[in-house]
DSSP file (Angstrom, degrees, kcal/mol; ACC not computed):
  #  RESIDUE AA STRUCTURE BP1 BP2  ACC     N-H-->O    O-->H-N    N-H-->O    O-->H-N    TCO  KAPPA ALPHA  PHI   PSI    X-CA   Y-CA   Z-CA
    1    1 A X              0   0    0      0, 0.0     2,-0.5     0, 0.0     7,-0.1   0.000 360.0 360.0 360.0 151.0   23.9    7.4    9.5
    2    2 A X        -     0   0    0      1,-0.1     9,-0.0     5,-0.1     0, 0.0  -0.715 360.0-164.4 -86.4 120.0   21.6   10.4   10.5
    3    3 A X        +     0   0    0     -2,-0.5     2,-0.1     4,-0.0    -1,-0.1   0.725  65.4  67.1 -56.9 -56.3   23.4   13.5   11.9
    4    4 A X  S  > S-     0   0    0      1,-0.1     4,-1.0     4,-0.0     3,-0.3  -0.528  78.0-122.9 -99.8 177.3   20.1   15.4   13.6
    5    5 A X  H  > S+     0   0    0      1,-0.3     4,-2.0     2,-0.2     5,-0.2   0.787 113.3  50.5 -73.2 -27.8   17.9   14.6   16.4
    6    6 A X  H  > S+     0   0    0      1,-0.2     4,-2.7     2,-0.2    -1,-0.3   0.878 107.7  46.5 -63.3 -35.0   15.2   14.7   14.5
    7    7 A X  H  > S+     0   0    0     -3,-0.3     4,-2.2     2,-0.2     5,-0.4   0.789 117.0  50.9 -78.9 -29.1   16.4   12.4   11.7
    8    8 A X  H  X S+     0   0    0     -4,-1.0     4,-2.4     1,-0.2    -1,-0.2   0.936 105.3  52.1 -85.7 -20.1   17.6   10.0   14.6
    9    9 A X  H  X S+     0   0    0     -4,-2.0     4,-2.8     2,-0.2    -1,-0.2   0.971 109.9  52.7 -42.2 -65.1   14.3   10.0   16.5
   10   10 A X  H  X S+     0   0    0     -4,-2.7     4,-3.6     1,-0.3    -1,-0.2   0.806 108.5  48.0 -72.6 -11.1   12.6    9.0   13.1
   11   11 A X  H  X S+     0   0    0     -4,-2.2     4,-1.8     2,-0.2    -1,-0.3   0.838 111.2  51.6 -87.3 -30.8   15.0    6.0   12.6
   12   12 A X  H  < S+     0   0    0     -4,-2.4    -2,-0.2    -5,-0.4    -1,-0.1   0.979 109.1  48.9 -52.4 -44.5   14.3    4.9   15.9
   13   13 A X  H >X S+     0   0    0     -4,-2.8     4,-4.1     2,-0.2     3,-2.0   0.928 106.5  59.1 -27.2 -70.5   10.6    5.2   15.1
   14   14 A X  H 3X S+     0   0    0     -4,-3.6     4,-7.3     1,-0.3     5,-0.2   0.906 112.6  42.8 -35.1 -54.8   11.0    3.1   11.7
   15   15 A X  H 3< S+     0   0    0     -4,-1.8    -1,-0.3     1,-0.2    -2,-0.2   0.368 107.5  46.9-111.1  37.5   12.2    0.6   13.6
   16   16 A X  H <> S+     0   0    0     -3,-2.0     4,-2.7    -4,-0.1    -1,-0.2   0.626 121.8  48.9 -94.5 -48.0   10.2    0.2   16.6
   17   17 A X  H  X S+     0   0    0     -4,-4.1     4,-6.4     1,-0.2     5,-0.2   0.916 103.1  61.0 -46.2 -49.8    7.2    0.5   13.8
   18   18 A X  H  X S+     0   0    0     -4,-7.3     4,-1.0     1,-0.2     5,-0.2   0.902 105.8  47.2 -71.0 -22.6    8.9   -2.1   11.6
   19   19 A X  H  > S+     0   0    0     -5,-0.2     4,-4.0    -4,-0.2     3,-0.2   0.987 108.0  58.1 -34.4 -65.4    8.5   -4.7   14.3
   20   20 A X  H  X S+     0   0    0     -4,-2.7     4,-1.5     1,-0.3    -1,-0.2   0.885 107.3  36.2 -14.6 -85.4    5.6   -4.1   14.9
   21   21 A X  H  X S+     0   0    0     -4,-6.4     4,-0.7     2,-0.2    -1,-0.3   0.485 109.2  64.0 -83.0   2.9    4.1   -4.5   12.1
   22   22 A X  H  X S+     0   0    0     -4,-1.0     4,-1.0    -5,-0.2    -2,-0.2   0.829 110.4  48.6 -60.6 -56.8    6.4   -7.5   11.2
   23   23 A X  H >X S+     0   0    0     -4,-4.0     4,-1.5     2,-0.2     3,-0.6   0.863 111.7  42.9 -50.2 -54.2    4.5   -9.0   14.5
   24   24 A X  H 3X S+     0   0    0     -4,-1.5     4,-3.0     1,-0.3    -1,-0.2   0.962 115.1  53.2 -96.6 -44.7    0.9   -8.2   13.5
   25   25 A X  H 3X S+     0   0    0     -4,-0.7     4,-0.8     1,-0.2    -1,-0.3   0.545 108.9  45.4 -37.0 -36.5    1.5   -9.4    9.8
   26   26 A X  H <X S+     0   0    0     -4,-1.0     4,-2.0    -3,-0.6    -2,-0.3   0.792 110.9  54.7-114.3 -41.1    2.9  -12.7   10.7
   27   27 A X  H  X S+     0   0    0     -4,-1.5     4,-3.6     2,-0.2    -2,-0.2   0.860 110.4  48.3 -12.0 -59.6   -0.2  -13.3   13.5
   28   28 A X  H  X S+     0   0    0     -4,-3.0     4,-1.4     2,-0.2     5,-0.2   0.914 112.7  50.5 -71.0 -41.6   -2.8  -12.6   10.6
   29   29 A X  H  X S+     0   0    0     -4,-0.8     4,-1.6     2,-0.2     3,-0.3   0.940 112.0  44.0 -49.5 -58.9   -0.7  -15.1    8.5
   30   30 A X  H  X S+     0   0    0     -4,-2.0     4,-2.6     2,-0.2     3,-0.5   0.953 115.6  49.5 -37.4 -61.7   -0.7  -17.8   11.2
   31   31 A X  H  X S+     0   0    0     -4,-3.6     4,-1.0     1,-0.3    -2,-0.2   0.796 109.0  47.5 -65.9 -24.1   -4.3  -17.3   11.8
   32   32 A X  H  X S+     0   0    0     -4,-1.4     4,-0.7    -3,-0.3    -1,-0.3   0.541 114.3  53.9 -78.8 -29.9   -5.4  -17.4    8.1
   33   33 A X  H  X S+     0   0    0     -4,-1.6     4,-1.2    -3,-0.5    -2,-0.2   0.954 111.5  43.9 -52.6 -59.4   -3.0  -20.8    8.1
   34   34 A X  H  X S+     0   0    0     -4,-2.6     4,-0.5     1,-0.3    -2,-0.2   0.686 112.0  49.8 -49.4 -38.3   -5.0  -22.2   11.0
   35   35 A X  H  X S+     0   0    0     -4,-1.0     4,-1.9     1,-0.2    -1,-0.3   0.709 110.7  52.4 -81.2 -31.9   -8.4  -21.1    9.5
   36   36 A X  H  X S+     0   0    0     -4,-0.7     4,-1.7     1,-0.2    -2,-0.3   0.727 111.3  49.8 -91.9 -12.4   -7.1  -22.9    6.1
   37   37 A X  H  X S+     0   0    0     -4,-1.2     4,-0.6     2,-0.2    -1,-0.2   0.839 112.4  45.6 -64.0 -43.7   -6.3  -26.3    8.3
   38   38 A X  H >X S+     0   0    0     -4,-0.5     3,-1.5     2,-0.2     4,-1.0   0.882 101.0  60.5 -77.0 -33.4   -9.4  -26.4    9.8
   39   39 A X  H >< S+     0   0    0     -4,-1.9     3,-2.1     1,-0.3    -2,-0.2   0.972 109.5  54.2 -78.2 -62.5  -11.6  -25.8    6.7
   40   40 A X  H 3< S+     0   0    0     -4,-1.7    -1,-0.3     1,-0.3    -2,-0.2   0.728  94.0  59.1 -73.3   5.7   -9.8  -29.3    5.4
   41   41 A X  H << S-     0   0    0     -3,-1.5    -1,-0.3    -4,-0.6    -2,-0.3   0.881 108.3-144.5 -75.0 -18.0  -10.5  -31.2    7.9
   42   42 A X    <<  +     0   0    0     -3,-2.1     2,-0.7    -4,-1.0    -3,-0.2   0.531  45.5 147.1 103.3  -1.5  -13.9  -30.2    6.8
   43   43 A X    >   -     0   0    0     -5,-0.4     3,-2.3     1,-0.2     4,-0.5  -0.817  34.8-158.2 -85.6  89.3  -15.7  -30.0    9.6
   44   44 A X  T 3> S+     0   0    0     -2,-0.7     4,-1.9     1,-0.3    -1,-0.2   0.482  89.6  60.0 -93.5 -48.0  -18.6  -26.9    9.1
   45   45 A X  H 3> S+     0   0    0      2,-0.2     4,-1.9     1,-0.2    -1,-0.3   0.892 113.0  40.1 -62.1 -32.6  -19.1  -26.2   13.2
   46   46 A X  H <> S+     0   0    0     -3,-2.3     4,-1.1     2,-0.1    -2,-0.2   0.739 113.2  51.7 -87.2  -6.9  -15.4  -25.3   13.4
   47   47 A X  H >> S+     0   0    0     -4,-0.5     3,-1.3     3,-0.1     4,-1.2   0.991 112.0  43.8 -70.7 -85.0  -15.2  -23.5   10.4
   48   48 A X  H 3X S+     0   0    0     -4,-1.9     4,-0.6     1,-0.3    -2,-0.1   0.763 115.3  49.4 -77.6 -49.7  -18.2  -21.1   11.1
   49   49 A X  H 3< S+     0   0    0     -4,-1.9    -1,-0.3     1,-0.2    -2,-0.1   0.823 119.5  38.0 -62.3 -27.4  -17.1  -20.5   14.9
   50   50 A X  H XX S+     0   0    0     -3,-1.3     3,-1.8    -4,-1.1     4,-0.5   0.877 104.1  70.1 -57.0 -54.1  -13.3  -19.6   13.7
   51   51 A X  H >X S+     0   0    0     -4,-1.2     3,-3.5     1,-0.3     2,-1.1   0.696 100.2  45.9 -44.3 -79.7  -14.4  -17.7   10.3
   52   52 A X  H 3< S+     0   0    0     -4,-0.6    -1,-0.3     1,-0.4    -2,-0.1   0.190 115.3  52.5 -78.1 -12.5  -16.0  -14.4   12.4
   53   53 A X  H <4 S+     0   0    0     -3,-1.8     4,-0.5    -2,-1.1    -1,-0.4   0.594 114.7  39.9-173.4 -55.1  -12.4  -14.7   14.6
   54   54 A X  H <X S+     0   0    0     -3,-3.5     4,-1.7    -4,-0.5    -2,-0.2   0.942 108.4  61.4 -90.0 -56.0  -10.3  -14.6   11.3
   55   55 A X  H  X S+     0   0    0     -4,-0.5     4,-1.0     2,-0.3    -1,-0.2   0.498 102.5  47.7  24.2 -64.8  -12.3  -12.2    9.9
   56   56 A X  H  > S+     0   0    0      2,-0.2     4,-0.6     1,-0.2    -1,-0.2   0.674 107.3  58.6 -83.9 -32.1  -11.5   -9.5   12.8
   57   57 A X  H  4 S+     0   0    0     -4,-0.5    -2,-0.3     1,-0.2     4,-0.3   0.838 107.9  45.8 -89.7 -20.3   -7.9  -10.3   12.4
   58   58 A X  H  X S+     0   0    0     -4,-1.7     4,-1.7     1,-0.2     3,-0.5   0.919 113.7  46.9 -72.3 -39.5   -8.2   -9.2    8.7
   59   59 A X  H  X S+     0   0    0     -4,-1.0     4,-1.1     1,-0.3    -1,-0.2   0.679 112.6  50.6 -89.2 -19.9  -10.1   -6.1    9.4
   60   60 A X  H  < S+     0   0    0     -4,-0.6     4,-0.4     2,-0.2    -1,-0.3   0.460 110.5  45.3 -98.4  -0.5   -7.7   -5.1   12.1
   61   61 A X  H  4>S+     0   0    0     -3,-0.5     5,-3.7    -4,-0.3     6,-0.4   0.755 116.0  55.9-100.5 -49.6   -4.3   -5.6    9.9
   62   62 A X  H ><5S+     0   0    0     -4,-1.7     3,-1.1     1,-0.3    -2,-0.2   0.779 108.3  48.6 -30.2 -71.2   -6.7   -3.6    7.5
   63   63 A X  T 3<5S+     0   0    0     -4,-1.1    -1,-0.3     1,-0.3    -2,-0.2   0.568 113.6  36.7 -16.9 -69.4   -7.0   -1.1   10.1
   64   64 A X  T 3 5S-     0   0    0     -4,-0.4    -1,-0.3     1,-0.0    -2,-0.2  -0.094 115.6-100.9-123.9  55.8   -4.0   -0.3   11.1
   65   65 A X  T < 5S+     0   0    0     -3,-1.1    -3,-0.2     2,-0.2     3,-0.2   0.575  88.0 117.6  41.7  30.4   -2.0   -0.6    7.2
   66   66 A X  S   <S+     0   0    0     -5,-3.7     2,-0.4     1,-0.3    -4,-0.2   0.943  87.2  25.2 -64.4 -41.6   -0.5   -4.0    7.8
   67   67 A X  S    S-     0   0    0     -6,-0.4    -1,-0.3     1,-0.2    -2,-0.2  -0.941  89.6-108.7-136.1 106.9   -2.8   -4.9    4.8
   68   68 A X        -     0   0    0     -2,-0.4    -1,-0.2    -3,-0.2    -2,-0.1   0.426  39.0-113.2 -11.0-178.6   -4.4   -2.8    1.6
   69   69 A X  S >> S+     0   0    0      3,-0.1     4,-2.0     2,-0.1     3,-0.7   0.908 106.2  35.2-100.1 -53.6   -7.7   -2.4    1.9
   70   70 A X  T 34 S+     0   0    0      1,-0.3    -2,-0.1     2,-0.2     5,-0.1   0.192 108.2  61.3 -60.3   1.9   -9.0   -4.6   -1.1
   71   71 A X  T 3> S+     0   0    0      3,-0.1     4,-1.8    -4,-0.1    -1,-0.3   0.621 107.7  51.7-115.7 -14.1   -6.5   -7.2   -0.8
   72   72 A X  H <> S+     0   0    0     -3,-0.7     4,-1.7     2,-0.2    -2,-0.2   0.970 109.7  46.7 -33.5 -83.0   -8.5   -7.3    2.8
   73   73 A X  H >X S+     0   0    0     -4,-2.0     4,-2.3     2,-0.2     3,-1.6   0.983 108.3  61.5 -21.5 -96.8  -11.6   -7.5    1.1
   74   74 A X  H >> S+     0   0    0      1,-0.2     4,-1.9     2,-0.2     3,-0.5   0.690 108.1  37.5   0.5 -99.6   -9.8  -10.2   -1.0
   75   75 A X  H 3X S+     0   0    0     -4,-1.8     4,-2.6     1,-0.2    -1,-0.2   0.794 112.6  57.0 -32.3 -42.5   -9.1  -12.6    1.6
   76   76 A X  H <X S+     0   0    0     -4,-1.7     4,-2.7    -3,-1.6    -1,-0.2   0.951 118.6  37.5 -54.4 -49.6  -12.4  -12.1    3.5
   77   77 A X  H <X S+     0   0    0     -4,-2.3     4,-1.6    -3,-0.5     5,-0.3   0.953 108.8  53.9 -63.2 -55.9  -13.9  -13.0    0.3
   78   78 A X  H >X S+     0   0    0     -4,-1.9     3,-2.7     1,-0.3     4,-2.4   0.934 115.9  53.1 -63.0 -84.7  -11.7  -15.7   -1.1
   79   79 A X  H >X S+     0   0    0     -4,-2.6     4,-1.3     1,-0.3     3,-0.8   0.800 103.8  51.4 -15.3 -80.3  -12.6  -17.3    2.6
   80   80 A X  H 3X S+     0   0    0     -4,-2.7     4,-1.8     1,-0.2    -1,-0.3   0.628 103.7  51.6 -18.5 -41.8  -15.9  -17.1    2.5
   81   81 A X  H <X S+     0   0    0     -3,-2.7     4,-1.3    -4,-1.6     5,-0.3   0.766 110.2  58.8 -90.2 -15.9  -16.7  -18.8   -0.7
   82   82 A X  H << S+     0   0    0     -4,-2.4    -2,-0.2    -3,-0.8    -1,-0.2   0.712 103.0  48.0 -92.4   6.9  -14.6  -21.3    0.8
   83   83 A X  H >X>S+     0   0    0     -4,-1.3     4,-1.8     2,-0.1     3,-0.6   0.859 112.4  47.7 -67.9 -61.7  -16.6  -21.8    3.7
   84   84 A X  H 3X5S+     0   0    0     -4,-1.8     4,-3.5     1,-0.3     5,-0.3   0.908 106.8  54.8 -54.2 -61.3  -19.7  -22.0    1.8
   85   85 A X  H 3X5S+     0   0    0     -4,-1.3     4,-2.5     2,-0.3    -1,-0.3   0.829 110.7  50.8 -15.1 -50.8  -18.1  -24.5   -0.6
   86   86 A X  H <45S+     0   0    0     -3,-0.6    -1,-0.2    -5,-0.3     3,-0.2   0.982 111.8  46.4 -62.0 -66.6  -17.3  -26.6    2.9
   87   87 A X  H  <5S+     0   0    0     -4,-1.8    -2,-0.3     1,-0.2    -1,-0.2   0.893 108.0  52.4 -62.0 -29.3  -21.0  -26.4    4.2
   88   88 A X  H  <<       0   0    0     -4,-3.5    -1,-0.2    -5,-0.6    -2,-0.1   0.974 360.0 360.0 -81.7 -20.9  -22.8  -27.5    0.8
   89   89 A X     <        0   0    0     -4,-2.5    -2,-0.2    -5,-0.3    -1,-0.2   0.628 360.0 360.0 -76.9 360.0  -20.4  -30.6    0.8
């Protein structure tokens, strides 16, 4: 256990932080679940209004270092082509 104030401030910190971002991390997972539910039922108007919505939550995990930046990228993409993929079938 940490001796100074300083050291104990910063485990109090850690773990106010690691909630946190336990919290925002498991939100972007849920919504990226949700997004992958809807895309089988297959229906292209609920897909397109959700994508922009999923999207946000990616760039915002992004944002504040829930989530690399290219493994961001990644999903956004990896999404996308499976949007199109929905609308040309």
């Amino acid at each position: 256990m940490a001796h100074h104030k300083s050291a104990l401030k910063r485990v109090r910190q850690t773990i106010k932080r690691t909630a946190q971002n336990r919290s925002l991390r498991s939100d972007l997972r849920t919504v990226i679940k949700k997004f992958r539910s809807i895309l089988e039922g297959g229906n292209i108007e609920q897909v397109r209004e959700a994508y922009p919505g999923v999207q946000k939550n990616i760039d915002k995990a992004v944002t504040k270092g829930i989530l690399h930046k290219r493994t961001g990228a990644r999903y956004k993409s990896r999404l996308a082509l499976s949007v199109a993929k929905t609308a040309a079938s």
